[in-house]
C-alpha positions as a printed Julia matrix, in Angstrom:
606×3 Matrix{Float64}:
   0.0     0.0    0.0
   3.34    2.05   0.36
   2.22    5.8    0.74
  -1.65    4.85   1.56
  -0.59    3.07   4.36
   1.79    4.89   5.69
  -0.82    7.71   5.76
  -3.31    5.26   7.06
  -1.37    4.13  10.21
  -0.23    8.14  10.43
  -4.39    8.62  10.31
  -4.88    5.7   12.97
  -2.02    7.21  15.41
  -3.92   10.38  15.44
  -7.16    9.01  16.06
  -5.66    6.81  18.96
  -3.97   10.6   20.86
  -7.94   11.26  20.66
  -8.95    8.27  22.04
  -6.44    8.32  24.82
  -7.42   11.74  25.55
 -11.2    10.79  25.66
 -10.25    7.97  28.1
  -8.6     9.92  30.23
 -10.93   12.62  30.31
 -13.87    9.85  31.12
 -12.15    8.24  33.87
 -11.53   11.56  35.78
 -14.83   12.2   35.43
 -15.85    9.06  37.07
 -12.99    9.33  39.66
 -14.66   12.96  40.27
 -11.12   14.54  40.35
  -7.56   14.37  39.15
  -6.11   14.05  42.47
  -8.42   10.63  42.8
  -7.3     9.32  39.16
  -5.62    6.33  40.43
  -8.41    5.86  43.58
 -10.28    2.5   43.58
 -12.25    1.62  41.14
 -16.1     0.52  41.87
 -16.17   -3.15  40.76
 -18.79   -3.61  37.7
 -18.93   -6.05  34.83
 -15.21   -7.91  34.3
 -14.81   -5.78  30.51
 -15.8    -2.5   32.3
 -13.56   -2.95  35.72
 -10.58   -4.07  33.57
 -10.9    -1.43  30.68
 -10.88    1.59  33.32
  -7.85   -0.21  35.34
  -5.81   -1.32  32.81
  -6.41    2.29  31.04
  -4.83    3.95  33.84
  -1.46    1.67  33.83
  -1.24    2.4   29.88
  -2.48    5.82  29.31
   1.1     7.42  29.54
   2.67    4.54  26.88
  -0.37    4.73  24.42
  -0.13    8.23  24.47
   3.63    8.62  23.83
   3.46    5.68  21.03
   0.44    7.51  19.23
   2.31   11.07  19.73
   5.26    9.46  18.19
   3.63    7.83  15.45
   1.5    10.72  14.38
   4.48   12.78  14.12
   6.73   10.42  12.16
   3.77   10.44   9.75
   3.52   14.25   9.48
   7.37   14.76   8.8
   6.95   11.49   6.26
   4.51   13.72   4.27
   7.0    16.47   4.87
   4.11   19.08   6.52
   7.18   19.33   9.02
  10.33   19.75   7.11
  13.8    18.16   8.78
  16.92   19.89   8.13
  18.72   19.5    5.27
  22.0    20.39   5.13
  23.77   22.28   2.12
  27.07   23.55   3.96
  29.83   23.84   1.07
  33.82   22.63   2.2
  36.28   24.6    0.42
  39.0    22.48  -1.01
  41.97   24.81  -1.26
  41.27   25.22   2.38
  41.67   21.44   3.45
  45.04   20.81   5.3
  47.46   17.26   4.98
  49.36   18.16   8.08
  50.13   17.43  11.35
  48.79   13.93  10.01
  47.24   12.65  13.1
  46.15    8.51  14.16
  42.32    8.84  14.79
  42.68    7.84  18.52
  44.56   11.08  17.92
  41.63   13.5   17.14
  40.51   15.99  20.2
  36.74   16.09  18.81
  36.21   12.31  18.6
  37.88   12.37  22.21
  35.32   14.96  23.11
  32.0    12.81  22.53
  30.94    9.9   24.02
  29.85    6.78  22.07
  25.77    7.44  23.41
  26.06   10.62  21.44
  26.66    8.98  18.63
  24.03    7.89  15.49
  25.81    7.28  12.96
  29.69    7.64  11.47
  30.59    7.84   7.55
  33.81    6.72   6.82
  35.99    8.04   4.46
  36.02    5.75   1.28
  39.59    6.86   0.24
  43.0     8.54   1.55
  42.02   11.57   0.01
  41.56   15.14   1.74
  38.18   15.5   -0.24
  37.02   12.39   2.2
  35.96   12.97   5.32
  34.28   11.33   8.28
  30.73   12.54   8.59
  29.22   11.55  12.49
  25.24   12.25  12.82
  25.54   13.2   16.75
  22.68   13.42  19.22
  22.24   16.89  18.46
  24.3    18.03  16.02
  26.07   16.37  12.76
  29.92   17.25  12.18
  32.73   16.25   9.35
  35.98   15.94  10.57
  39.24   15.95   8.18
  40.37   12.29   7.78
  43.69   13.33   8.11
  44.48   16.26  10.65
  41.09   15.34  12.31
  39.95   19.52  12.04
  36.48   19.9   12.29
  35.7    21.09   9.14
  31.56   21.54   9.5
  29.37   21.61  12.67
  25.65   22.38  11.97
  23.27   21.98  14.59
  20.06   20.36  14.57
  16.62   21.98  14.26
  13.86   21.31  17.21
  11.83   18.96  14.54
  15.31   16.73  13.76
  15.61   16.67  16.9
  11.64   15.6   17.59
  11.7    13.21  14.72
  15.01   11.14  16.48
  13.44   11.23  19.26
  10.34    9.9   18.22
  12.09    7.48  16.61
  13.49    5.97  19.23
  10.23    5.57  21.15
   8.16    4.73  19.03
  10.43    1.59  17.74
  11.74    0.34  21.35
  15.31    1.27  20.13
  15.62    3.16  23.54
  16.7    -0.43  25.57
  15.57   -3.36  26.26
  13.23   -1.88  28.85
  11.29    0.72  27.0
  10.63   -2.18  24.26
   9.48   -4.53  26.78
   6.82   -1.54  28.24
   5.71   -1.13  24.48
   5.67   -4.92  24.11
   2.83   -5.12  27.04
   0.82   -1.67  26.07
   0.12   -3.37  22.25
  -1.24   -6.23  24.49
  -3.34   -3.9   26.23
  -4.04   -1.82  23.51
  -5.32   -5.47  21.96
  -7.7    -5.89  25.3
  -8.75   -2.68  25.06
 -10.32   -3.49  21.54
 -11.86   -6.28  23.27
 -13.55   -5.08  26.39
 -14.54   -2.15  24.05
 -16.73   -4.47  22.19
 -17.72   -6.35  24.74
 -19.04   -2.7   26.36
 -20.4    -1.86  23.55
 -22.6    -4.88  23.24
 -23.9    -5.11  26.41
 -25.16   -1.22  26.31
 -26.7    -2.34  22.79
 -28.08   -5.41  23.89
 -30.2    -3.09  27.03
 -31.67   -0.99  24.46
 -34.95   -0.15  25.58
 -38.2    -1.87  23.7
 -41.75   -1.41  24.91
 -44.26   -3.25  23.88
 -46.92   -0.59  25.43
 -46.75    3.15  24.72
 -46.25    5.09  27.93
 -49.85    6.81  27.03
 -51.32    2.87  28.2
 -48.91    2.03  30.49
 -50.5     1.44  34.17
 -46.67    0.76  35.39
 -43.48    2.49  34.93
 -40.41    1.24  35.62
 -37.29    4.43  35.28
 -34.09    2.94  35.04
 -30.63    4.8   36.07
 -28.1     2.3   35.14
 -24.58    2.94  34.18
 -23.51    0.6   32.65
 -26.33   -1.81  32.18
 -25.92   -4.18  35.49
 -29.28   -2.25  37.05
 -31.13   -2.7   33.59
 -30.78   -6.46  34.21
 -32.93   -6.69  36.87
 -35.34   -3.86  35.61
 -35.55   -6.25  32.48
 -36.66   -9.04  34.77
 -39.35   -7.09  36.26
 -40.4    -6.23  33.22
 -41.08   -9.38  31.42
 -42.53  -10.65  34.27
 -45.39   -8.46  34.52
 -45.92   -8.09  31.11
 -46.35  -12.09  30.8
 -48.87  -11.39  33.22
 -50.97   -9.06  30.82
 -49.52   -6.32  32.68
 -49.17   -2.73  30.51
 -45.42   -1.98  31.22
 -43.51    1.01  30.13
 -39.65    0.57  30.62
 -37.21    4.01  29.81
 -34.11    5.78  31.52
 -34.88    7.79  34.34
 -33.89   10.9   31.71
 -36.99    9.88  29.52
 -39.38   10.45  32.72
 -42.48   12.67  31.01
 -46.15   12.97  31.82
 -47.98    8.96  32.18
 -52.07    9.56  31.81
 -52.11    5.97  32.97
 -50.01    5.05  35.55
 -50.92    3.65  38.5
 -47.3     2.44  39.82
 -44.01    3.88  39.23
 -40.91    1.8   40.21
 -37.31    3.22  39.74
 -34.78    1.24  39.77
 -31.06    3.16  39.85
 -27.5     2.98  40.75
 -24.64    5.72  41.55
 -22.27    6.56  39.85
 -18.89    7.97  41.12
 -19.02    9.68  44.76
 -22.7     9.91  44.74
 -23.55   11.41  41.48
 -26.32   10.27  39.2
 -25.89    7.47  35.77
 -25.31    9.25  33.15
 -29.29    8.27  31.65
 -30.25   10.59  35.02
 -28.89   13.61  35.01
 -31.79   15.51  34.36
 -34.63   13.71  36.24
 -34.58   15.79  39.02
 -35.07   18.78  37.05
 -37.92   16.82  34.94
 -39.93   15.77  38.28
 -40.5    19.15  39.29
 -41.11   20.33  35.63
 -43.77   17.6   34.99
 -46.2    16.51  37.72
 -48.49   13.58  37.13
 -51.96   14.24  37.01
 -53.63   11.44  39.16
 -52.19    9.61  42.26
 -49.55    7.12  41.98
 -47.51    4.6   44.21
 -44.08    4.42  43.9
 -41.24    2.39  45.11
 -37.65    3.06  44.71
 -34.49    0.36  44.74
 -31.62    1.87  44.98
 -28.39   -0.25  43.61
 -24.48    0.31  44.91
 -21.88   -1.12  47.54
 -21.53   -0.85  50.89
 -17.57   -0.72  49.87
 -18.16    3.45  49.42
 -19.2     5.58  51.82
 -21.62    7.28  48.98
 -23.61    3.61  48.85
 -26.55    4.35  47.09
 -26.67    7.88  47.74
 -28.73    8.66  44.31
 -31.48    6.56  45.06
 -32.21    8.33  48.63
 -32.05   11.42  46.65
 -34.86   10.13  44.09
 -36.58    9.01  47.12
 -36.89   11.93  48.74
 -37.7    14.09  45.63
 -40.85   11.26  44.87
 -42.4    11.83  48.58
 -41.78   15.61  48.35
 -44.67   15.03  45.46
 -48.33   15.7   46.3
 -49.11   13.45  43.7
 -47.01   10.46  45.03
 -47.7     7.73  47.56
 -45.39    5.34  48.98
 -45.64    1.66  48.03
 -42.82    0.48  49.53
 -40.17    2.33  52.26
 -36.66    2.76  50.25
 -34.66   -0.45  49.29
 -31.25   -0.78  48.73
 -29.43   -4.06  46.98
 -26.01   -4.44  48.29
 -23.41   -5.47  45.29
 -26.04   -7.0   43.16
 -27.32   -9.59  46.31
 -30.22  -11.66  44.93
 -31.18  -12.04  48.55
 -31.51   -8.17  48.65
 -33.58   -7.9   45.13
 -35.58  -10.5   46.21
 -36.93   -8.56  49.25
 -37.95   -5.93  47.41
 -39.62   -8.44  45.4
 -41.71   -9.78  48.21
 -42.12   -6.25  49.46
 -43.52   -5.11  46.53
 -45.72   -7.62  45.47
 -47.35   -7.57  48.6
 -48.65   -3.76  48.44
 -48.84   -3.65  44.72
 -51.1    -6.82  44.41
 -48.98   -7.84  41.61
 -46.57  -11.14  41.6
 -43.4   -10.67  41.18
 -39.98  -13.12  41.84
 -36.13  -13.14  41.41
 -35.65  -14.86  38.08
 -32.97  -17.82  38.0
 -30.5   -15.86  35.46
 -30.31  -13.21  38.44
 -29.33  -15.82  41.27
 -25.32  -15.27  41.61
 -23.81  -18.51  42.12
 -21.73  -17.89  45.33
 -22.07  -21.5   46.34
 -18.81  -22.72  43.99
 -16.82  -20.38  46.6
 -18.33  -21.83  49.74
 -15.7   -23.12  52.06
 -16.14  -25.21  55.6
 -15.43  -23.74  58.91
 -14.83  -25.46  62.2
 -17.4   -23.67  65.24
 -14.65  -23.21  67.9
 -17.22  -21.32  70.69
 -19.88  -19.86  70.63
 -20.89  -17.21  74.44
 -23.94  -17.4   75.56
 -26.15  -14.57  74.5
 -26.53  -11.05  76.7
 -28.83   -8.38  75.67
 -29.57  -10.85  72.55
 -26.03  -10.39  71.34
 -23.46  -13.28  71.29
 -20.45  -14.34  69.96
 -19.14  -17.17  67.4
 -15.17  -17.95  66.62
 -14.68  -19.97  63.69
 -11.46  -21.48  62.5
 -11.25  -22.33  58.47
 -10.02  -26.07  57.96
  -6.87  -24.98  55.39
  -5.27  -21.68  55.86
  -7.08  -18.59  54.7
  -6.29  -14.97  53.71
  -8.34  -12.97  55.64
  -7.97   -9.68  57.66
 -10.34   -7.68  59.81
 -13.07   -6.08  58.23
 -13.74   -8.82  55.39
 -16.78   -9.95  55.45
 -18.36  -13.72  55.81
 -20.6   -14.57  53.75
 -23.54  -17.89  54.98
 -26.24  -18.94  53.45
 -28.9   -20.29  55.9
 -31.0   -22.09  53.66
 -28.27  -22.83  51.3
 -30.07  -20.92  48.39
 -29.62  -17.49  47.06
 -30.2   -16.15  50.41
 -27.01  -14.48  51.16
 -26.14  -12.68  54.87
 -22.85  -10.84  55.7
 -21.19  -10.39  58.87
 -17.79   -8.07  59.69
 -15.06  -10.56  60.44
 -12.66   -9.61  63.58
  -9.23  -11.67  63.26
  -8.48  -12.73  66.32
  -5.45  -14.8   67.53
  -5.79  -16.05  63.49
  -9.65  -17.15  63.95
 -12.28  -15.5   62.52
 -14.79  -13.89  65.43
 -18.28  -12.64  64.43
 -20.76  -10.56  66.66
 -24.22  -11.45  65.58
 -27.26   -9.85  67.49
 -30.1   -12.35  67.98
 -33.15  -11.11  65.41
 -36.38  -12.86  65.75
 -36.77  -15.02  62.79
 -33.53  -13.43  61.67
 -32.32  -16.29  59.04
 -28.72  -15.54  59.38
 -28.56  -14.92  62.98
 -30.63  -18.16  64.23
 -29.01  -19.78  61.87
 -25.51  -19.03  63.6
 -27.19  -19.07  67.08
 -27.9   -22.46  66.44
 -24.53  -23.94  65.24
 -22.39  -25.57  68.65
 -18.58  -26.01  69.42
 -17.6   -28.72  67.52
 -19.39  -28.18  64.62
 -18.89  -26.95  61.24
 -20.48  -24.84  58.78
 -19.99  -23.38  55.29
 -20.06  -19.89  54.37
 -17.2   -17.63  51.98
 -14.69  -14.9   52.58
 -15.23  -11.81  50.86
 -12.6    -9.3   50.55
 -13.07   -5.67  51.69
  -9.93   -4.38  51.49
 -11.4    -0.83  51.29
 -12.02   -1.0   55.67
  -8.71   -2.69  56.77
  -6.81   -1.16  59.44
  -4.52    1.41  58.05
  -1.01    0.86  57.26
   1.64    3.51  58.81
   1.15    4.92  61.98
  -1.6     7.42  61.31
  -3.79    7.56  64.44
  -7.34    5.6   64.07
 -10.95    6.62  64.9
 -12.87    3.87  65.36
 -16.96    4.6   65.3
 -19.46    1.63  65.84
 -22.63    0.95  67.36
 -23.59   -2.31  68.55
 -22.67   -5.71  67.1
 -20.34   -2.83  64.98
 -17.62   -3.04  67.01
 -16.72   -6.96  65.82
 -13.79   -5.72  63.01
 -12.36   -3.37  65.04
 -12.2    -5.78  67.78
  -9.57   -7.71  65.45
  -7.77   -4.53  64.35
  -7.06   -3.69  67.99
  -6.07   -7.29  68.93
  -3.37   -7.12  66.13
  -2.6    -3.46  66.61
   1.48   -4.81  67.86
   3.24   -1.62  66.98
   0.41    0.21  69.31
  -0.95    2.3   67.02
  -2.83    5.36  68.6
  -6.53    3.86  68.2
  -9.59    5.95  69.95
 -13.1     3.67  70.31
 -16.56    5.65  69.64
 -18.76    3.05  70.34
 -22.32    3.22  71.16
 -24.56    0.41  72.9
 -27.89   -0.11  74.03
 -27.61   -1.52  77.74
 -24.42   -1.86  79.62
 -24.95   -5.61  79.38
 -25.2    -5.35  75.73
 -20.94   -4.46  76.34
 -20.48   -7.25  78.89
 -18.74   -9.5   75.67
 -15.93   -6.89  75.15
 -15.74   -5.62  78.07
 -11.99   -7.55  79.54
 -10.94   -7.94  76.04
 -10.88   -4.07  75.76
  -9.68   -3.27  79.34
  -6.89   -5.72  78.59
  -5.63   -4.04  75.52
  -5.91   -0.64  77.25
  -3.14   -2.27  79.58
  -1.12   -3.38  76.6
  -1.74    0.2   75.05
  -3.09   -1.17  71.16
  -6.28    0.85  73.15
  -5.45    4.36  73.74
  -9.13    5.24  74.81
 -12.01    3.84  75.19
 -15.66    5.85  75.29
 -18.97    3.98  75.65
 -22.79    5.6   75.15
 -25.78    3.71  76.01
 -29.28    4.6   74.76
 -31.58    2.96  77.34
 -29.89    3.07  80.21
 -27.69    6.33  82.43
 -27.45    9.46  80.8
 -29.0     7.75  77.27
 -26.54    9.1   75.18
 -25.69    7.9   71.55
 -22.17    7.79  70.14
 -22.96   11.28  68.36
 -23.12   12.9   71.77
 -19.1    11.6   72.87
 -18.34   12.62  69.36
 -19.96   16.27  70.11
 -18.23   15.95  73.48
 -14.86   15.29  71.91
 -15.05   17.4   68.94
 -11.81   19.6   69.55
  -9.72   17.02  69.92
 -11.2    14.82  67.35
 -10.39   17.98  64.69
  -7.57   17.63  66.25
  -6.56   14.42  65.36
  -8.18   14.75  62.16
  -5.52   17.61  61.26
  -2.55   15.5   61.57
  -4.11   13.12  59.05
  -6.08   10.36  61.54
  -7.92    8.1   59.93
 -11.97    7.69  60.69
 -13.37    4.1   60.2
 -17.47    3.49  60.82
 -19.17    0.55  60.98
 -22.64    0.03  62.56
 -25.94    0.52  60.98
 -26.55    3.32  58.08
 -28.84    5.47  60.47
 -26.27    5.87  62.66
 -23.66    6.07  59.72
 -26.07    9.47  58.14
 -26.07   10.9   61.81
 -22.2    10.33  62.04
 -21.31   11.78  58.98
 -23.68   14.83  59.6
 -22.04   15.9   62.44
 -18.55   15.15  61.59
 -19.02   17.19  58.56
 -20.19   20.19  60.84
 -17.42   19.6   62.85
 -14.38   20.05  60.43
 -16.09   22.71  57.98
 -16.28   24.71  61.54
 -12.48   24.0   62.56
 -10.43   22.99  59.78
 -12.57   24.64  57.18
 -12.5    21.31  54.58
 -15.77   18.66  55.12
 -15.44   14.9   54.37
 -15.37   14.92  50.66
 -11.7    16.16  51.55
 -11.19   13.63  53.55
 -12.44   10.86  51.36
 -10.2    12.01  48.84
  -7.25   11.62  51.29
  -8.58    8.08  52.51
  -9.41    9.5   55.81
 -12.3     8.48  55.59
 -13.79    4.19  55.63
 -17.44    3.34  56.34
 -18.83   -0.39  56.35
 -22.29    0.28  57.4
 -25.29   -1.78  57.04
């Protein structure tokens, strides 16, 4: 193709310096700032998790190997002239002596063999043949005899640019730089790949309605980033339109007037650090533009991870803008599915169904198959309960990888049912605490399992709420059966740590299990303090009145980069964070998002 493809892969360089740039300008958009560019990454679909991660290792190689390419092209097609030399040697002027050996010649001993591109050797013993050396920078001729420098011209910026391109854009650099271009045309290859693959799924959700949304009696919005919440909208959807149902499905961003509707269900993620898909962006402003005009119920499901402190912070928003509306009655309290949990959907399912008088059901190709994972733990003890809270130790038959604050994973009925507990590491076994619910699955389910027994449940890695490295001091903030991960942090807290415990209860008795363990590791000092609330009992205080108490010194710590970790329930998470937030814009003038940004900042709250 000679000149055609040479302009073709000049053509396809370019285009990749605008991909690159694209990419890069995506991801810090979904990071929500340069400075958290290389922050964790939410975990979605393998092509999507992989194509952001492995962008960010690559972005600096792809870019320099498109730069480089595009530019060799545009000096191939000469829209950037190189130099080119026309300096004339006078002859007369060419001197025969002192006749000198090379090794003789003060400008080859002046540069070093790096500098060097190229030499032309003279092809006779004759004046009017000279060596010619193509330098780093500059190109010189040198009398083969006397060794005078007869011509020194310097190179222009593009020479230079084009040799330099050159060299990185071919490997010829070392054996390193060609091993790093090696493994970015592999990624560059995967990139290709997952693209499709992203591509395909967002094609493959495309929206199709078999009912106008003039008919429809129910509407189900979808905010979905990147299709996983579509799935399970999907499911609904089929399902009550095989049951004659009228069904409208659309992005949140379609949401218009419904003459019809009688139910409106949104399901919806969030994206970044609590920020709406990019199919809502404009609901809110839509809602308060177009009010229905008759009555509706409405239920919202709100999809994220407890692994971010933001967990499903868009879907309490929509929640709260749908019972600001006069027009809009609840069907259902707020619902949140943890990490795609069928056990979660599936509530909502039951929850639903019940108050909308139509049957609904988690669908088979929706049931994650955890059970491949499960693994079999030895019961070790179990306390006896007070205030309905107890304790369980576990010990894994073959060693396992596991710190405190992963979570186990049990399924009671060994079905989709899935229920999570914080894991405390202690003395290398795993320690739960589990308050007793009535006809709690999970929790009877582990009240009733003895010493000597066995059961099977799965580790699951939360590496986003383990104890700190360094020796940055640690706020610890928990209510109740809360405490059980930091209980493991402070047990293997050997370089003693500063670590200050916030921890709220509901009776004194309810503290009675940690009670020696923490008065103990006071003694050792992996426990600097220790403060304790109780609700029903004393001065009925809750862990937001110590924090009030302590707020000076809290800042305080805060300032000279502490870390806060929460765990407990999500109401007492919200009335944390709320006060907290008061708390530093009033002293150190910066809230949380600063702090989240500086990974001061882990929640695990349920």
């Amino acid at each position: 193709m000679h000149e055609t493809g040479r302009f073709l892969i000049g053509f396809t360089s370019f285009l990749l310096i605008l991909i690159a740039i694209s990419g890069m300008i995506l991801v810090v958009h979904r990071q929500q700032s340069f400075k958290r560019f290389f922050a964790k990454i939410e975990r979605g679909s393998f092509a999507q998790y992989y194509h952001v991660l492995f962008g960010r290792i690559a972005l600096l190689p792809i870019l320099i190997v498109a730069i480089t390419g595009t530019w060799l092209s545009v000096v191939r097609f000469e829209l950037i002239r190189e130099d080119e030399f026309t300096g004339q040697i006078n002859p007369d002027s060419l001197n025969t002596e002192p006749a000198l050996p090379v090794s003789g010649f003060k400008i080859f001993q002046q540069i070093t063999l790096p500098e060097v591109k190229s030499v032309q050797f003279p092809f006779a013993e004759d004046p009017e043949e000279f060596y010619v050396a193509k330098l780093e920078d500059r190109e010189i001729t040198v009398n083969q005899l006397t060794g005078d420098l007869l011509l020194e011209q310097k190179y222009s910026t593009a020479t230079k640019m084009s040799s330099l391109s050159l060299r990185l854009h071919t490997g010829r650099s070392g054996i390193i730089w060609a091993i790093i271009l090696a493994i970015t045309c592999g990624y560059i290859l995967f990139f290709i790949y997952s693209g499709f693959l992203i591509t395909f799924k967002r094609r493959k959700n495309r929206l199709t309605n078999k009912f106008s949304p003039e008919e429809s009696k129910v509407v189900i919005l979808v905010g979905s980033e990147n299709g996983s919440t579509m799935q399970y909208a999907r499911a609904v959807y089929k399902q009550l339109t095989a049951q004659g149902e009228k069904v409208y499905l659309a992005d949140l961003d379609k949401y218009r007037l419904y003459p019809a509707m009688e139910d409106l269900i949104v399901m919806t993620s969030t994206y970044g650090l609590g920020d709406p898909p990019s199919n809502a962006h404009h609901f809110s402003k839509l809602l308060q533009k177009l009010p229905q005009s008759r009555n509706i119920r409405f239920s919202v499901l709100a999809f994220g991870s407890r692994a971010y402190a933001d967990y499903c912070r868009y879907g309490m928003e929509v929640d709260q803008w749908l019972s600001e509306q006069s027009w809009a009655m609840r069907a259902t309290g707020l619902m949140t599915v943890n990490d795609r949990s069928p056990q979660d959907f599936s509530a909502w399912c039951d929850e639903w169904s019940e108050h909308s008088g139509r049957k609904i059901h988690i669908t088979r190709d929706l049931l994650a198959d955890n059970h491949k994972e499960l693994q079999t733990f030895q019961v070790l003890s179990k306390s006896m309960d007070l205030d309905d809270t107890f304790l369980i130790r576990l010990r894994g038959r073959r060693r396992l990888a596991v710190a405190s604050g992963d979570l186990l994973a049990v399924y009671p009925k060994n079905d989709h049912r899935e229920r999570l507990y914080s894991i405390g590491v202690i003395d290398g076994d795993i320690q739960l605490s589990v308050r007793l619910h009535e006809h709690g699955l999970g929790s009877a389910f582990l009240h009733a399992s003895s010493p000597g027994g066995s059961l099977s449940a799965r580790i699951i890695k939360n590496q986003h709420f383990h104890f700190p490295k360094g020796n940055r001091p640690v706020i610890m903030i928990c209510n109740g059966t809360g405490i059980a991960p930091f209980l493991g942090m402070i047990a293997n807290n050997v370089r003693s740590v500063p670590c200050y415990l916030y921890c709220g209860f509901r009776r004194e008795a309810s503290f009675g299990h940690y009670k020696e363990f923490l008065s103990n590791r006071l003694a050792t000092g992996q426990l600097s303090e220790q403060h304790l609330a109780f609700s029903r009992e004393g001065t009925h205080q809750y862990v937001t009145h110590l924090l009030n108490r302590d707020e000076e010194q809290i800042a305080s710590l805060v300032s000279t980069e502490a870390v806060l970790m929460i765990c407990g329930s999500l109401s007492m998470q919200a009335d944390v964070l709320a006060l907290l937030e008061a708390i530093f814009v009033a002293r150190l003038g910066y809230g949380l998002d600063a702090l989240k940004e500086r990974g001061q900042l882990l929640t695990d709250c349920y």
